[in-house]
GUBAZA-318526 format. One line per 4 residues: number of its first residue (from 0); their letters; for each residue x, y, z of N, C-alpha, C, O. Coordinates in Angstrom, 1 decimal, padded with zeros to 4 digits. Layout:
N
NUM> a> X,Y,Z,X,Y,Z,X,Y,Z,X,Y,Z  ...
END
This chain:
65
0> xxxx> 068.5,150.6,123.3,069.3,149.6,124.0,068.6,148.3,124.0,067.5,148.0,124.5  069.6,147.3,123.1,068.8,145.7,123.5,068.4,144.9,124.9,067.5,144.1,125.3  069.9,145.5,125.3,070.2,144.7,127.1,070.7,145.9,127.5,070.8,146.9,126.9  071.4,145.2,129.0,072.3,145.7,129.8,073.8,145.9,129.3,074.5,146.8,129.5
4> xxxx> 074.0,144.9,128.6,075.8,144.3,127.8,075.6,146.0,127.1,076.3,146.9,127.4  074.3,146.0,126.1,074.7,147.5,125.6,075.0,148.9,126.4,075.7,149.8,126.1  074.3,148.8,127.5,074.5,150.1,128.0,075.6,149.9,129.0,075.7,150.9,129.7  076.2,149.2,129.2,077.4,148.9,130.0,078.6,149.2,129.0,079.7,149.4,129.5
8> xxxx> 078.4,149.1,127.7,079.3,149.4,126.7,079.0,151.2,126.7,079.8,152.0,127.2  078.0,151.4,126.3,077.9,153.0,126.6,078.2,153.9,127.3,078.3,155.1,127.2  078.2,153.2,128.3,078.7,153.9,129.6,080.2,153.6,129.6,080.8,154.4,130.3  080.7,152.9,129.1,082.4,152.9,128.8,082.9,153.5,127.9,083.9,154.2,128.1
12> xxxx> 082.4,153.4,126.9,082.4,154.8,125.4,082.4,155.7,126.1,083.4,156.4,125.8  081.6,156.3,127.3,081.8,157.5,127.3,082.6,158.3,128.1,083.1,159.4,128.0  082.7,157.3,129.1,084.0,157.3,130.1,085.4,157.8,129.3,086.1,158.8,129.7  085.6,157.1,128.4,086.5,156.7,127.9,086.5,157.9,127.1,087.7,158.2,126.8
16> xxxx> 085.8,158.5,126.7,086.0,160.3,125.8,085.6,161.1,126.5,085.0,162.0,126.0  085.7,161.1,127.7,085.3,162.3,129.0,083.7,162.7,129.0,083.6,163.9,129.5  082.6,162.1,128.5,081.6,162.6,128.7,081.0,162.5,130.1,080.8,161.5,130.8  080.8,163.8,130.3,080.5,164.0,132.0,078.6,163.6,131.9,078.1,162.7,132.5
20> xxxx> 078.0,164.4,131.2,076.7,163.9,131.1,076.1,163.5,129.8,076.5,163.9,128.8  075.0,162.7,129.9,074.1,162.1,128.9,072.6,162.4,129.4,072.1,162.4,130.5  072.2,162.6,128.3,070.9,162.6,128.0,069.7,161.6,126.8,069.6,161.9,125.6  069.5,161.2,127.1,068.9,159.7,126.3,067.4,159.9,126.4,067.1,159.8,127.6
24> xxxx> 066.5,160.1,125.9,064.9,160.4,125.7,064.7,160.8,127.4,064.4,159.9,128.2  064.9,162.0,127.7,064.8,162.5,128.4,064.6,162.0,130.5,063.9,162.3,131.4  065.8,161.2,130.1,066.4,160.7,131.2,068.3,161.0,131.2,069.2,160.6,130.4  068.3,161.7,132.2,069.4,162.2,132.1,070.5,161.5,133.4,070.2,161.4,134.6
28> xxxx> 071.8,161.2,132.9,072.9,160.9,133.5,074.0,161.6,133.8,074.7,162.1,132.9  074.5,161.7,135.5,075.4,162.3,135.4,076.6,161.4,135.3,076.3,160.2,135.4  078.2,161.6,135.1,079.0,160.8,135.6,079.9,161.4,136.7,080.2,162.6,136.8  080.3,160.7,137.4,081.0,161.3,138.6,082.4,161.0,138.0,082.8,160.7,136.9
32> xxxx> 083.2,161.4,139.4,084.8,160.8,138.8,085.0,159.3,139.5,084.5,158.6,140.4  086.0,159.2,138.6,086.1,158.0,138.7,087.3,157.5,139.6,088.4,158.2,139.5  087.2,156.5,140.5,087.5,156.3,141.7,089.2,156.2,141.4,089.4,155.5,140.4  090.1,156.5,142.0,091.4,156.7,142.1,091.7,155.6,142.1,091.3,154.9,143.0
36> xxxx> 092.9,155.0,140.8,093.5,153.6,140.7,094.4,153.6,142.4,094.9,154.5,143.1  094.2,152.1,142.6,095.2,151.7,143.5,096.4,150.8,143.2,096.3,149.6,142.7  097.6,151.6,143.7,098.7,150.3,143.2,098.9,149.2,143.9,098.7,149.1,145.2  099.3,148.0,143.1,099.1,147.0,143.6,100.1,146.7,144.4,101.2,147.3,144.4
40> xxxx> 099.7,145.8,145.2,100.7,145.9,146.6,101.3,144.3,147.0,100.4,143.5,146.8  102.3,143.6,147.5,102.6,142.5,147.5,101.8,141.9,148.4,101.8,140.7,148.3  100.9,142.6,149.4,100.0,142.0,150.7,098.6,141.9,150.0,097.6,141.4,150.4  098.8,142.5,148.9,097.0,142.1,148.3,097.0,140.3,147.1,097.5,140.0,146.0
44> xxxx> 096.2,139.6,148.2,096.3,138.1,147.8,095.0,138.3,147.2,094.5,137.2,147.0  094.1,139.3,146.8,092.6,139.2,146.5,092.3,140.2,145.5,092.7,141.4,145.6  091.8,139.9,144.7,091.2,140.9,143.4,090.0,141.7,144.1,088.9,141.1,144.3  089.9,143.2,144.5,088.7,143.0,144.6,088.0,144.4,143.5,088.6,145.3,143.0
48> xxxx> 086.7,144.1,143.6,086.1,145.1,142.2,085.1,145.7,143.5,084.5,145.1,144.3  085.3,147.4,143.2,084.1,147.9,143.9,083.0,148.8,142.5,082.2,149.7,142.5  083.5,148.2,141.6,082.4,148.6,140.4,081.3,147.7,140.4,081.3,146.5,140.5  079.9,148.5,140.0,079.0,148.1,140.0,078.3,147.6,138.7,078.2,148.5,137.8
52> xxxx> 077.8,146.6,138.5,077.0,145.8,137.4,076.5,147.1,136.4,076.3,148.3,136.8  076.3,146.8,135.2,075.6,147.4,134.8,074.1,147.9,134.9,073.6,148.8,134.4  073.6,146.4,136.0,072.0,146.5,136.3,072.3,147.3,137.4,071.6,148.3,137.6  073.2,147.2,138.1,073.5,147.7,139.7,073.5,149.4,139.6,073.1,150.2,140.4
56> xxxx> 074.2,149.6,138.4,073.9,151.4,138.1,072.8,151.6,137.7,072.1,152.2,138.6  071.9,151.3,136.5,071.0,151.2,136.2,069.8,151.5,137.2,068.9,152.3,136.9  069.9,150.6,138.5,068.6,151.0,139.8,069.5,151.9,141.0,068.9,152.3,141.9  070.6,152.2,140.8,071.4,152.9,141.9,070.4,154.1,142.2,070.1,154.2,143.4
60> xxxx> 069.8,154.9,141.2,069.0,155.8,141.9,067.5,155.4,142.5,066.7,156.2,143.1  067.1,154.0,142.3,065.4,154.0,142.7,066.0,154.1,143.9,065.4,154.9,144.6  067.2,153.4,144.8,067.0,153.0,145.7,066.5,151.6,146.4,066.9,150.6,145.9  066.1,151.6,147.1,065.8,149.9,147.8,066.6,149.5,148.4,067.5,150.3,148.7
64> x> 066.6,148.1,148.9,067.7,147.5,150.0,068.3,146.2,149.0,069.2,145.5,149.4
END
């Protein structure tokens, strides 16, 4: 992987063909499911995104604040 942009692509490749887990030199990923579309509603005046960056998955497991 060059960057982040790549592995944010990889992680959507794989979404996108149901791969539940990866394994990449011996760091392994699981995928969970994916969060249930919501319909859109005439009271929602705001976009909002509860997805996370691709750096933001990336450290999701060290942890920190």
């Amino acid at each position: 992987m060059q960057d982040l942009k790549e592995l944010g692509k990889l992680f959507a490749l794989c979404r996108k063909h149901g791969v539940t887990d990866l394994t990449l030199e011996g760091t392994q990923i699981k995928f969970g499911e994916l969060p249930a579309k919501k319909a859109p509603s005439e009271d929602d005046t705001e976009i909002e995104t509860d997805d996370l960056t691709p750096e933001q998955l990336m450290f999701f497991s060290a942890g920190g604040s």
